[in-house]
C-alpha positions in Angstrom: 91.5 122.5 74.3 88.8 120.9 74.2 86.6 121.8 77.6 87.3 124.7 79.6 86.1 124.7 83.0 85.1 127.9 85.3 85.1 127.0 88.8 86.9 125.1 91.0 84.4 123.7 93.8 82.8 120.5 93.6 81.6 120.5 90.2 83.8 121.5 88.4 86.3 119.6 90.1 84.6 116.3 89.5 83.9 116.9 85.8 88.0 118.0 85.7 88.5 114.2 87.4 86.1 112.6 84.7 87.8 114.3 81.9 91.4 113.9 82.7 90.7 110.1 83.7 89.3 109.2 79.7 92.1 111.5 78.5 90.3 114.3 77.3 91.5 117.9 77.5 90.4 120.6 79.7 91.5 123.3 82.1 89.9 124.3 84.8 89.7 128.6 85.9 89.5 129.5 89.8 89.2 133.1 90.7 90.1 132.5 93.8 93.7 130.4 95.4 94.2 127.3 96.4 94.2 127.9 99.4 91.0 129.7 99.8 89.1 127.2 98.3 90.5 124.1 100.4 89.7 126.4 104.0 86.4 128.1 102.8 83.5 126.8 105.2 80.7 125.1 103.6 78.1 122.2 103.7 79.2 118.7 104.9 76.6 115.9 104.3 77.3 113.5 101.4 74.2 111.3 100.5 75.5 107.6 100.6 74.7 107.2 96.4 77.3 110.3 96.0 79.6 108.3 98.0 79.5 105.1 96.4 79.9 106.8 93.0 82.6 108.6 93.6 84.4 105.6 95.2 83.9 103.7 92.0 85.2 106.4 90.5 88.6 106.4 92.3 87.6 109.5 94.4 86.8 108.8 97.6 90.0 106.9 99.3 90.7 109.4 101.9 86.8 110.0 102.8 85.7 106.6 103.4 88.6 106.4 105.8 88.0 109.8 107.7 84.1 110.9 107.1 81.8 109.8 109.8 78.4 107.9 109.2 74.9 108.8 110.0 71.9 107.4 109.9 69.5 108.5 112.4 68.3 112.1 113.2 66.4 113.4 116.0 63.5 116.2 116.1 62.8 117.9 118.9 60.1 119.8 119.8 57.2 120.8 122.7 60.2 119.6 125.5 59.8 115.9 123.6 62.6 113.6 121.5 61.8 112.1 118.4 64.3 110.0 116.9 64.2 109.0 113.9 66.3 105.7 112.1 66.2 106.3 108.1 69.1 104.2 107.5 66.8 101.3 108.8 64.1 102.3 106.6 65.8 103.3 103.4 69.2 101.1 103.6 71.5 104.4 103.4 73.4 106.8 105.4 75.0 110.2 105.5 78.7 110.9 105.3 79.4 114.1 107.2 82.8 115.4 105.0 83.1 118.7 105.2 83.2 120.6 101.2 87.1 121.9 102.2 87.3 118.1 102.5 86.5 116.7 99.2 87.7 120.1 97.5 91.1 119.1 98.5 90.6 115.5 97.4 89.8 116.4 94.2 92.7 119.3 93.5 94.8 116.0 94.7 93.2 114.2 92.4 93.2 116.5 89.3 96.4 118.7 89.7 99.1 116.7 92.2 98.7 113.1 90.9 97.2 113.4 87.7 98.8 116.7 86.1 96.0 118.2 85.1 95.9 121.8 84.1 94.3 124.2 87.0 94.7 127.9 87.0 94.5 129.7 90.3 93.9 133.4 90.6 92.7 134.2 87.2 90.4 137.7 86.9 87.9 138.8 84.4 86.7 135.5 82.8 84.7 136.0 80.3 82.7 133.4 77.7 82.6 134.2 73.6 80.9 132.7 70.7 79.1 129.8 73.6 76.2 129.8 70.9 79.1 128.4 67.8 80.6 125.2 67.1 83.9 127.1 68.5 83.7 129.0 72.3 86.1 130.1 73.6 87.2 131.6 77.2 89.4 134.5 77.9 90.5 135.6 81.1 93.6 138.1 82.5 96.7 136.4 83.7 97.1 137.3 87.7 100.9 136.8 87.0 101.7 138.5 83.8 98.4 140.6 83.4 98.0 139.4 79.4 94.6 138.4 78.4 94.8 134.9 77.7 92.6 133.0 75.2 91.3 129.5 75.2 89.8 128.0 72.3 87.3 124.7 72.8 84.5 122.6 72.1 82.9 123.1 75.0 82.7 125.0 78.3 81.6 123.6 82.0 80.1 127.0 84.2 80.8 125.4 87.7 81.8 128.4 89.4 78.5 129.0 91.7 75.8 131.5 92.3 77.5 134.7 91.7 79.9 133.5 88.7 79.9 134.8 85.1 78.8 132.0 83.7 75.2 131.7 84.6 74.7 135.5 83.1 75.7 134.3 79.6 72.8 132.4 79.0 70.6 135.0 77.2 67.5 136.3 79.4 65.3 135.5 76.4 66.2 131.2 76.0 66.2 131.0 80.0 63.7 130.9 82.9 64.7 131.7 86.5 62.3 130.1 89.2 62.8 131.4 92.4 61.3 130.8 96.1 61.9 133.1 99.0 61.2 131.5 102.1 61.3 135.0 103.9 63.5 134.0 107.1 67.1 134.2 107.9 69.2 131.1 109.2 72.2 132.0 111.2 74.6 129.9 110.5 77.6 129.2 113.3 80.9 126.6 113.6 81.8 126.1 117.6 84.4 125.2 118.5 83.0 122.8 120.4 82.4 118.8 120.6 78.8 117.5 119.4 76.4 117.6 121.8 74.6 114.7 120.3 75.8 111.7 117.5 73.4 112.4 115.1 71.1 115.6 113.6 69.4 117.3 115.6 66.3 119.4 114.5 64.8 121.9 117.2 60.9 122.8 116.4 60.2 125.9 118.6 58.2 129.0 118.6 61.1 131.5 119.3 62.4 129.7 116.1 64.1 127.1 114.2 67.1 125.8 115.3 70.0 122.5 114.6 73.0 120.9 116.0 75.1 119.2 113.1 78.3 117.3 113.9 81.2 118.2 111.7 84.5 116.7 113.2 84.9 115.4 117.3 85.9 118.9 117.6 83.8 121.0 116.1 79.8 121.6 115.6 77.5 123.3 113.5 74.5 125.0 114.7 71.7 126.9 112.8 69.4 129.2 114.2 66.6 130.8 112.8 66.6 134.6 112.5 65.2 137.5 110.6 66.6 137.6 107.0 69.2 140.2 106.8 70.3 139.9 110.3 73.6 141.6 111.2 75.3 138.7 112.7 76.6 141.3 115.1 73.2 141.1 116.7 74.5 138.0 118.1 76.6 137.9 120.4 78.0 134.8 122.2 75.9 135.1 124.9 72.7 135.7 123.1 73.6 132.5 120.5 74.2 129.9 123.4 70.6 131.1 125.4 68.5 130.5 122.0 70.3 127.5 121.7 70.0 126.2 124.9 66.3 127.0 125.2 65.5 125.8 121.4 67.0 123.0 121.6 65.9 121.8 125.0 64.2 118.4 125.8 63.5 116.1 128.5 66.6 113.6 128.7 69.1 115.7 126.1 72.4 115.5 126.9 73.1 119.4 127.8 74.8 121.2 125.0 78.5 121.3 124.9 79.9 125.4 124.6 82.4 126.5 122.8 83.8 129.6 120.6 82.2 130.9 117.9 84.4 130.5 114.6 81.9 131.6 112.5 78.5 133.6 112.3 76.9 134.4 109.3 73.4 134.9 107.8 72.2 133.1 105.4 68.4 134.1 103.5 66.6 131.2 102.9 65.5 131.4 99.2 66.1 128.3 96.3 66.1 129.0 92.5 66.4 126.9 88.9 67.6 127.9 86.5 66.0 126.1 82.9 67.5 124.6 80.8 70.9 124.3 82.1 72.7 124.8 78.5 72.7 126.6 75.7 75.2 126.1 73.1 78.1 125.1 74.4 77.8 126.5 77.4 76.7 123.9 80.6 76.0 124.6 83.9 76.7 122.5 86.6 76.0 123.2 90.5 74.8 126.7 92.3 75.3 128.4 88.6 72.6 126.2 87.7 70.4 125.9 90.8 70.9 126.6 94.4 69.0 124.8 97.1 68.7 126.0 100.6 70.7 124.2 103.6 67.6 123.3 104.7 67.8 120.0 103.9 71.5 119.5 102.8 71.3 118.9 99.1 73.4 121.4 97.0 76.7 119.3 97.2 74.7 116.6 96.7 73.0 118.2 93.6 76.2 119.3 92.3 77.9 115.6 92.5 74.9 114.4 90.6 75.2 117.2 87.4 78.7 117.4 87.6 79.0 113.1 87.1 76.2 113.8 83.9 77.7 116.6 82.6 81.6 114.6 82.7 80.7 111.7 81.2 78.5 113.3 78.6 81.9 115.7 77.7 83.8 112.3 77.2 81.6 110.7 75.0 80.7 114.1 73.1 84.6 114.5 72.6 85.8 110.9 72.5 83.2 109.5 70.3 81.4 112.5 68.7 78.3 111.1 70.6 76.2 114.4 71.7 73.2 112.3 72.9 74.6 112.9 76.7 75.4 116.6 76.1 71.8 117.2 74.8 69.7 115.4 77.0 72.1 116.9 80.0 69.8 119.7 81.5 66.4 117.2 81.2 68.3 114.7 83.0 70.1 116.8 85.1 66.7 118.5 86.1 64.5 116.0 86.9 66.5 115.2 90.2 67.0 119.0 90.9 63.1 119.5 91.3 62.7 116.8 93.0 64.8 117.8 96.2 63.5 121.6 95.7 59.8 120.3 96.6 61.4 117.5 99.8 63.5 121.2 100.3 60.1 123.3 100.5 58.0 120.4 102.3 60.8 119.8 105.1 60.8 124.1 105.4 57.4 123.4 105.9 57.6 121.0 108.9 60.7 122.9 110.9 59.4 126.2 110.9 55.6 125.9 111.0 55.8 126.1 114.8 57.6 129.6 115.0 55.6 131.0 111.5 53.1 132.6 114.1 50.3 130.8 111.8 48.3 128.5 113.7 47.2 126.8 110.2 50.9 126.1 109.5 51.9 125.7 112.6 49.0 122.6 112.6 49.9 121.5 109.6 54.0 120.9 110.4 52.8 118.7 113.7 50.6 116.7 111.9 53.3 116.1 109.2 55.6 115.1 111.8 53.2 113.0 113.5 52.5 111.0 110.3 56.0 110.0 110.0 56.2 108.3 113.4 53.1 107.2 113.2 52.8 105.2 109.6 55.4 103.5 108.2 54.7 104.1 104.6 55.0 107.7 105.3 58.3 107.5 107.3 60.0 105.2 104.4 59.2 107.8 101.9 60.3 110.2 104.0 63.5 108.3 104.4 64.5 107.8 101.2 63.8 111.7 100.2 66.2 112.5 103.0 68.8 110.2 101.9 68.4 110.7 97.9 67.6 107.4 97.4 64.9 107.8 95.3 65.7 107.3 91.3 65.4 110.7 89.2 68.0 110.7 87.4 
């Protein structure tokens, strides 16, 4: 078998699609069932590039005909409206497709119309010999309970921030750069319909908060919150007043109420791991790096390693050609810092007026001045937003 790949979310499906569609070999390892994996909440915005690529690709039938498309956002702040039109400045737009949404595309894709070879369910996966010519990946059968070995050339470690693979890269040939940005974002679905057709941001002392569409009948909403927060500290009540009052503005439509589906907290912190190999062994995705929601890039940043890291695995299998496979993590990298610093400068900008620093909170207004004020600066903005710019 030529590629093994751990993890069945984004990555790791795309690379499977890649693979199977040149006719190389490989089996993908999910820990957890199908079913879990098509339901489980998680981001939704597709940059318009990711879009595109995976609709040359073959990939993207079903969400070109059901995603919606953005491309304005609104901040709001000191009881004022700012919107602001980056698909007018940068020539691109958001696709809001919920991750459930593509992750069933691709299993589609991959298992039910192309055959491929997905294993649901499997338990103690475990990496040997990533440093040879020969890896290989064992893992216990949830049927049988046989350890089962797979030999290969190479192995794909898609399968998140709390997988196995990421801890086989020895401490010694690795460095893990983190940021903690020290606040909490609660993170809620309503059941509810948007309140607004595009992003909104909320700039307010008692705290961050947004309103993000995710289908005409339901919403996401972040608020900011202590990190650590029990969401149990939060009761419907108390989520709608914040919201309400964070969110307020002179001529906003009022906000649309509805059941909470979902409350969780979620700590605000990004990392990198570097490089994103060693051996054999690749890492694609949140076992690689993990960027906050803050401004909606980890899909995104998953999309873009996982279409490098497939068609490297072709050509390094097809062809023998390992020019892709070692110049992955560089190229893979240089777009991955370069949304971690738009991630940091945009925490900057929404929470500098509830940091209780008047220096920071300055500093955010005058940002966000400056990008309805100068052009330049809103264009660059713009197309740091929408991933336009070329890194990679």
């Amino acid at each position: 078998m030529p590629v093994v790949i751990v993890g069945a979310g984004p990555a790791g499906l795309t690379v499977a699609n890649i693979l199977r569609a040149a006719s190389v070999e490989c089996v993908v390892l999910e820990t957890e069932s199908r079913e879990f994996i098509e339901q489980r909440p998680r981001a939704g915005f597709l940059e318009e590039w990711a879009v595109r690529t995976l609709e040359r690709r073959g990939l993207a039938d079903r969400l070109l005909a059901r995603a919606q498309a953005h491309s304005e956002c609104e901040f709001r702040g000191a009881g004022r409206r700012h919107r602001f039109r980056y698909g007018e400045l940068s020539g691109h737009r958001h696709f809001v497709y919920p991750q459930p949404l593509l992750v069933t595309d691709l299993v589609r894709a991959y298992a039910d119309e192309a055959g491929g070879d997905i294993r649901f369910g499997v338990r103690d996966v475990a990496l040997h010999g990533i440093d040879t010519d020969r890896p290989s990946v064992t893992y216990t059968d949830p049927a049988t309970g046989e350890r089962v070995r797979i030999d290969c050339d190479a192995v794909a470690g898609c399968d998140g921030a709390r997988g196995v693979t990421r801890a086989c890269l020895p401490a010694e040939h690795v460095t893990v750069a983190r940021r903690d940005y020290g606040i909490g974002w609660l993170a809620l679905l309503a059941e509810a319909p948007p309140s607004s057709e595009r992003v909104v941001f909320g700039l307010h002392p008692r705290g961050f908060a947004a309103h993000m569409a995710r289908s005409p009948e339901v919403t996401r909403y972040y608020l900011q919150c202590p990190p650590g927060d029990d969401p149990a500290n939060w009761p419907h009540e108390r989520v709608w007043a914040e919201l309400h009052q964070r969110l307020a503005a002179d001529g906003a439509p009022p906000l649309v109420e509805g059941r909470l589906i979902e409350k969780r907290v979620l700590d605000m912190h990004n990392y990198v791991v570097e490089p994103m190999a060693y051996g054999r062994l690749y890492l694609a995705g949140d076992a690689a790096h993990l960027t906050a929601p803050i401004a909606a890039k980890g899909m995104n940043l998953a999309l873009h390693d996982a279409l490098l890291l497939g068609d490297a695995l072709v050509a390094y299998v097809g062809e023998g050609d390992e020019r892709g496979l070692r110049g992955y993590s560089a190229a893979a990298l240089r777009r991955v810092w370069e949304y971690q610093e738009f991630s940091q400068w945009f925490a900057d900008l929404l929470h500098g007026a509830s940091s209780g620093d008047p220096f920071a909170a300055g500093t955010a207004e005058a940002r966000l001045r400056r990008l309805f004020d100068s052009r330049a600066a809103a264009v660059a903005f713009a197309e740091l937003y929408i991933g336009k710019v070329s890194v990679g």
